[in-house]
C-alpha positions as CSV (number, residue, x, y, z in Angstrom):
1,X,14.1,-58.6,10.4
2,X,11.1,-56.3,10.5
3,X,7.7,-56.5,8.5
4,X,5.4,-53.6,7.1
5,X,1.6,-53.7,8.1
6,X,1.4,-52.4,4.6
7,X,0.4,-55.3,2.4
8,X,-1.1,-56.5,-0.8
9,X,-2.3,-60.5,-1.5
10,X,-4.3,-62.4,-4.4
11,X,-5.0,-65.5,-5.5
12,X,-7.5,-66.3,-8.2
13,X,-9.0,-69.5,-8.5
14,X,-10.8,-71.3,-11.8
15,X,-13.5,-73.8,-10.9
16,X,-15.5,-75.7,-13.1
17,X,-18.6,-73.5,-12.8
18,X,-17.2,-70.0,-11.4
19,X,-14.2,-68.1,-11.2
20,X,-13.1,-67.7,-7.6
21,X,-11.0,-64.2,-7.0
22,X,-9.3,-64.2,-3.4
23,X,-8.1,-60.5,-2.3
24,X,-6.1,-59.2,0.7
25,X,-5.6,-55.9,1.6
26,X,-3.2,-55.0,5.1
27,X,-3.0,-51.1,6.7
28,X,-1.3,-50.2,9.9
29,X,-3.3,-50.5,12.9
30,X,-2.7,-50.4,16.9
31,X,-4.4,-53.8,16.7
32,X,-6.3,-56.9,14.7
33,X,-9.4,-54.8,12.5
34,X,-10.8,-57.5,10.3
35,X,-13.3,-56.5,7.5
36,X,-14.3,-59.5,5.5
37,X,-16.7,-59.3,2.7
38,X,-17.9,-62.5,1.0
39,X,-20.7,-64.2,-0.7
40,X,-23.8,-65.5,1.8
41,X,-22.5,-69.2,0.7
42,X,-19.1,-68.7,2.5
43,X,-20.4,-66.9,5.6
44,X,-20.1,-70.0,7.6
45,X,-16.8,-70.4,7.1
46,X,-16.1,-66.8,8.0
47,X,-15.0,-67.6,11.9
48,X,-12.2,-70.1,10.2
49,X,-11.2,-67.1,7.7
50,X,-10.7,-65.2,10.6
51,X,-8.7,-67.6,13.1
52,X,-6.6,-68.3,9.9
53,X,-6.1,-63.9,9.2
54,X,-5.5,-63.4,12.9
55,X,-2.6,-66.6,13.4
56,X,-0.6,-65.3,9.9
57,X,-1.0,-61.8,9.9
58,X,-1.1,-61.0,13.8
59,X,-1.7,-57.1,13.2
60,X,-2.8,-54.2,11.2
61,X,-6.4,-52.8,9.3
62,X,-7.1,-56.4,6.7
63,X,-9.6,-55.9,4.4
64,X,-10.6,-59.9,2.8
65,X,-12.7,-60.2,0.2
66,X,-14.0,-63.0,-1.7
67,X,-15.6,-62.7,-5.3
68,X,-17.1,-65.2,-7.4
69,X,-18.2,-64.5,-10.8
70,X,-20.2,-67.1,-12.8
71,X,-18.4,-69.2,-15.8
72,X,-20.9,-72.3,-16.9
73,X,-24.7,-72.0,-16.4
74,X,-25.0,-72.6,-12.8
75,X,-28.0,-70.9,-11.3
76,X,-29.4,-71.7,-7.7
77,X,-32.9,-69.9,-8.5
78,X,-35.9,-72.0,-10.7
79,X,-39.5,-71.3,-11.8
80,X,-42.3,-72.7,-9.3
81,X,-44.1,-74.2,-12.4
82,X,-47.4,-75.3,-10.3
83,X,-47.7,-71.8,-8.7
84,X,-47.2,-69.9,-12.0
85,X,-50.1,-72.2,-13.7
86,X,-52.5,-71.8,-11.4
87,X,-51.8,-67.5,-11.0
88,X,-52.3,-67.6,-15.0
89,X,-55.7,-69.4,-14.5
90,X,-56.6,-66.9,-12.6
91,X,-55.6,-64.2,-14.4
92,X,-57.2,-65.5,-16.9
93,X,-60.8,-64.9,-15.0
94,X,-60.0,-61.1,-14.6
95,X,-58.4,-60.1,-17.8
96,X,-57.7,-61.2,-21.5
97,X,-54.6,-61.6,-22.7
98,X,-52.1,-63.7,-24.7
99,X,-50.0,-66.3,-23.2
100,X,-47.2,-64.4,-22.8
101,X,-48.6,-61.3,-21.3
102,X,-50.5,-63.3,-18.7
103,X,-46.8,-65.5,-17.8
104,X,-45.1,-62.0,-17.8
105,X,-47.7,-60.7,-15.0
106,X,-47.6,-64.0,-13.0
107,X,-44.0,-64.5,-12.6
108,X,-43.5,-60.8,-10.6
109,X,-46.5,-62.7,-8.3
110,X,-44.7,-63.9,-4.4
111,X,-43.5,-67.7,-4.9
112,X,-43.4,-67.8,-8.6
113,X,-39.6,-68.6,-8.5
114,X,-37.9,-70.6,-6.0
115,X,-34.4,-70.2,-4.4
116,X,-32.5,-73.2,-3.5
117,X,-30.5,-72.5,-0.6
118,X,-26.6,-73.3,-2.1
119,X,-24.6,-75.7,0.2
120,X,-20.8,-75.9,0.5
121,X,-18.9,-78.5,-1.1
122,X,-16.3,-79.2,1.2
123,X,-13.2,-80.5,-1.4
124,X,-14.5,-77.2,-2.7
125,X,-13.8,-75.1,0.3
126,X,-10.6,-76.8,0.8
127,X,-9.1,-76.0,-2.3
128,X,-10.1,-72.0,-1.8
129,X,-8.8,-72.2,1.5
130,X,-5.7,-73.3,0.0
131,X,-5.4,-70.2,-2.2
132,X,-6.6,-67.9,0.8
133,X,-3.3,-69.0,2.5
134,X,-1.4,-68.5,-0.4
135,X,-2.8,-64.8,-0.7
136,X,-1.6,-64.6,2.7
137,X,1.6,-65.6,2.2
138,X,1.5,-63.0,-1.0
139,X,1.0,-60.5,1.1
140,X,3.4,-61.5,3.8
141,X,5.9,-61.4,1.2
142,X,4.8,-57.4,0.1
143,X,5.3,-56.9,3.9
144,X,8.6,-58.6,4.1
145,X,10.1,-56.4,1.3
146,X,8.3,-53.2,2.8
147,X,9.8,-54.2,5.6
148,X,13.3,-54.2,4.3
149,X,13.2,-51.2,3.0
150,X,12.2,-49.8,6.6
151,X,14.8,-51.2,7.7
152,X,17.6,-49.4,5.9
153,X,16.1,-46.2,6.9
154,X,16.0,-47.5,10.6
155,X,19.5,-48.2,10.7
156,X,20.3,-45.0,8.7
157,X,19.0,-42.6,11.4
158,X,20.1,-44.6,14.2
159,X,23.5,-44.1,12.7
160,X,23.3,-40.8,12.5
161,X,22.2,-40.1,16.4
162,X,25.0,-42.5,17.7
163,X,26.9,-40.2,15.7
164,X,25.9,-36.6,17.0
165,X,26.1,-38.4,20.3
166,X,30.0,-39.3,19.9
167,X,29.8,-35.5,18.8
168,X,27.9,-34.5,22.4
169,X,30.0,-36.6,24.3
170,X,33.4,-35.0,22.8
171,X,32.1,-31.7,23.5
172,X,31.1,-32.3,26.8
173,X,34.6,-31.2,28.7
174,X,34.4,-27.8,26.5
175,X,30.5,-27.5,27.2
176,X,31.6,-28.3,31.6
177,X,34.7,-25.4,31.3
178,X,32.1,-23.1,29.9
179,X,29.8,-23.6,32.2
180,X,33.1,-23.1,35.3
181,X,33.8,-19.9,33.3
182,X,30.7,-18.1,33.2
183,X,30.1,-18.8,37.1
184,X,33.2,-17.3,37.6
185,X,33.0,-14.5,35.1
186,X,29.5,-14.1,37.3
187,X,31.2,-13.7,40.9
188,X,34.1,-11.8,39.6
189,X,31.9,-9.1,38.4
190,X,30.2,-8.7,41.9
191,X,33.2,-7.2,42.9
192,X,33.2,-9.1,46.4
193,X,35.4,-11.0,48.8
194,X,34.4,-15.0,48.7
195,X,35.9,-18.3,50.3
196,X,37.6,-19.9,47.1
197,X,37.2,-23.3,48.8
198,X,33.7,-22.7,49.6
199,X,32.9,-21.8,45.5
200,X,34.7,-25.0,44.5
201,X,32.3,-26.9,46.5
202,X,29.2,-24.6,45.2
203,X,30.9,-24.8,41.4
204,X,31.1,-28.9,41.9
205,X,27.6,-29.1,43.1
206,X,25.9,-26.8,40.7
207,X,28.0,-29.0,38.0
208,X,26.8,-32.3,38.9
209,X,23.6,-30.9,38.1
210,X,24.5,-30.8,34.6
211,X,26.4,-33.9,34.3
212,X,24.9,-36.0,31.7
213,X,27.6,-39.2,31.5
214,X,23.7,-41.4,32.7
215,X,22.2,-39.7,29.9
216,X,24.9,-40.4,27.7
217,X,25.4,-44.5,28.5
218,X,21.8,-45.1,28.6
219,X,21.4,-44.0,24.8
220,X,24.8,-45.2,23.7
221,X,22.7,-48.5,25.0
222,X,19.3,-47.8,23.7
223,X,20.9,-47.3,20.3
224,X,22.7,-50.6,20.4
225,X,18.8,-52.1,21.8
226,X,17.1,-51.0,18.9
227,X,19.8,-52.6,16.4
228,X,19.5,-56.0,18.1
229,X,15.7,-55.8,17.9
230,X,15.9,-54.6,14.5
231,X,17.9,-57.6,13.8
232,X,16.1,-60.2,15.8
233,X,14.1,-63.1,14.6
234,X,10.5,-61.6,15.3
235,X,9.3,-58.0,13.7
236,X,7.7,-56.2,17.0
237,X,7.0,-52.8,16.1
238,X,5.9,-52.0,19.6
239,X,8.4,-53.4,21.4
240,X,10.9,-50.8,18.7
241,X,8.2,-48.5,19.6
242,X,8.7,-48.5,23.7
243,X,12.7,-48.5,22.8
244,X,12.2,-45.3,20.8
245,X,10.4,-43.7,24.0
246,X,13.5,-44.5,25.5
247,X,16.0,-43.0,23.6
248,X,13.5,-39.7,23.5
249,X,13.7,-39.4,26.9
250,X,17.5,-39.3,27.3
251,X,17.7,-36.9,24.3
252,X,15.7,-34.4,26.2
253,X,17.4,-34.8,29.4
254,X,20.8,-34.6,27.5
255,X,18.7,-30.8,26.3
256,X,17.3,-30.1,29.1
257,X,21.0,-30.1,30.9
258,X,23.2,-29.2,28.4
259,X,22.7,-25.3,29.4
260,X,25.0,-25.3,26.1
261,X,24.2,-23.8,22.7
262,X,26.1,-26.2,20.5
263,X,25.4,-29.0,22.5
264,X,21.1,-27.7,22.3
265,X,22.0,-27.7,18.4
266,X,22.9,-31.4,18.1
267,X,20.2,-32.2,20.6
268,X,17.9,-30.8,18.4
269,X,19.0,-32.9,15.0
270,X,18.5,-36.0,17.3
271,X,15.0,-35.2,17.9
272,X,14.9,-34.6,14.3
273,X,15.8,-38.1,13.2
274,X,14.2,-39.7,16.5
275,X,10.5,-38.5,15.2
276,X,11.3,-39.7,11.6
277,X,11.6,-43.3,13.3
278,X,8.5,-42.9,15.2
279,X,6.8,-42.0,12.3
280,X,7.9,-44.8,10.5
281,X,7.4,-47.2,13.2
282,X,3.6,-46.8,12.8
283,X,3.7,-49.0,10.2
284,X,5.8,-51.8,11.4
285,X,4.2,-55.1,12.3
């Protein structure tokens, strides 16, 4: 089985003071690129977040995000009632004014409200670090079915080289005679006396430099290779990615030596289908 990079996760959680949103977003990506954005209360735990991201999603561009939205009065900031007094006495010796007015001017004065620095509650954090796993898994899943659907495709174009390659490989005696033809088409017309023994060695040489029965198993057997990992247990998009450098290479040898039109034709709609998969395999995990 195979996964996507391509992923979407939430989980949203109600507490009895806030409402706790959990998102995950998942790109393709060479690599682990973790952006995590959360409130200034969580930051601590953001090394965990990260350990946790990096052991169940292993790859690709993750955007995390955390967002809490208030739901019960709950406020972390208060007024500095002994500062505020004493800035409205003095305000009082410069100006005159009302009550209101004067409490207006002091509170924009430095250390008229306080901030209380908000602390973690552990049974909290547990239960959101609960629903960040199960976002994870939400998004695992997205990748899963992604995945599948990659899948199909893979094994779709795969079918179709291993089948212009059974058509290479049956028109490989026709594309050899050819080849014997035109050589001796080419000394026939110089119109000269030459040792027939002598040009069967020359024609059986410059043959062998055409022969492509390597090229031939080798992708028959890279084909088969990229099933099996297909199939396997783990998703490893780079190991299907190294196999897929593979079977390009034996395609363009097969081109490179055909020397054959026909042959150059069918070589060409394997390349075709061959950068389709690479393109695709961008995106698997």
């Amino acid at each position: 089985m195979i996964y996507s990079m391509t992923g979407y996760g939430k989980s949203v959680l109600q507490l009895p003071t806030k409402k706790i949103t959990i998102e995950l977003k998942s790109l393709n990506s060479k690599n682990l690129d973790v952006n995590a954005r959360m409130p200034s209360i969580y930051r601590e735990k953001e090394l965990v977040i990260r350990k946790l991201l990096a052991d169940e999603l292993v790859r690709g561009k993750i955007d995390f995000s955390i967002y809490v939205e208030a739901t019960a009065e709950d406020t972390s900031t208060q007024i500095n009632t002994p500062v505020v007094k004493q800035y409205i006495e003095q305000l009082r010796n410069v100006v005159n004014g009302d009550e209101i007015e004067l409490l207006k001017m002091a509170v924009r004065f430095p250390d008229a409200l306080n901030t209380v620095r908000e602390e973690i509650d552990e049974g909290e954090w547990q239960t959101i670090e609960t629903e960040i796993k199960a976002a994870i898994a939400q998004l695992n899943t997205y990748r899963l079915d992604e995945g599948k659907v990659l899948e199909i495709d893979f094994n779709n174009r795969i079918t179709i080289i291993g089948n212009l390659l059974e058509q290479v490989i049956a028109m490989d005696p026709e594309r050899i005679e050819g080849v014997r033809e035109r050589l001796l088409k080419g000394v026939e017309e110089l119109k000269e006396k030459y040792d027939e023994n002598r040009f069967e060695q020359e024609l059986v040489y410059y043959i062998e430099k055409f022969d492509i029965t390597e090229e031939k198993v080798r992708l028959k057997n890279h084909l088969n290779y990229f099933t099996e990992s297909i199939n396997s247990e783990d998703s490893n998009g780079k190991k299907l990615g190294f196999i897929s450098q593979e079977i390009g290479r034996e395609i363009n040898t097969i081109g490179s030596k055909s020397n054959y039109a026909p042959m150059q034709q069918l070589v060409v709609q394997m390349k075709d289908e061959l950068e389709k998969i690479k393109e695709q395999l961008l995106n698997v995990l």
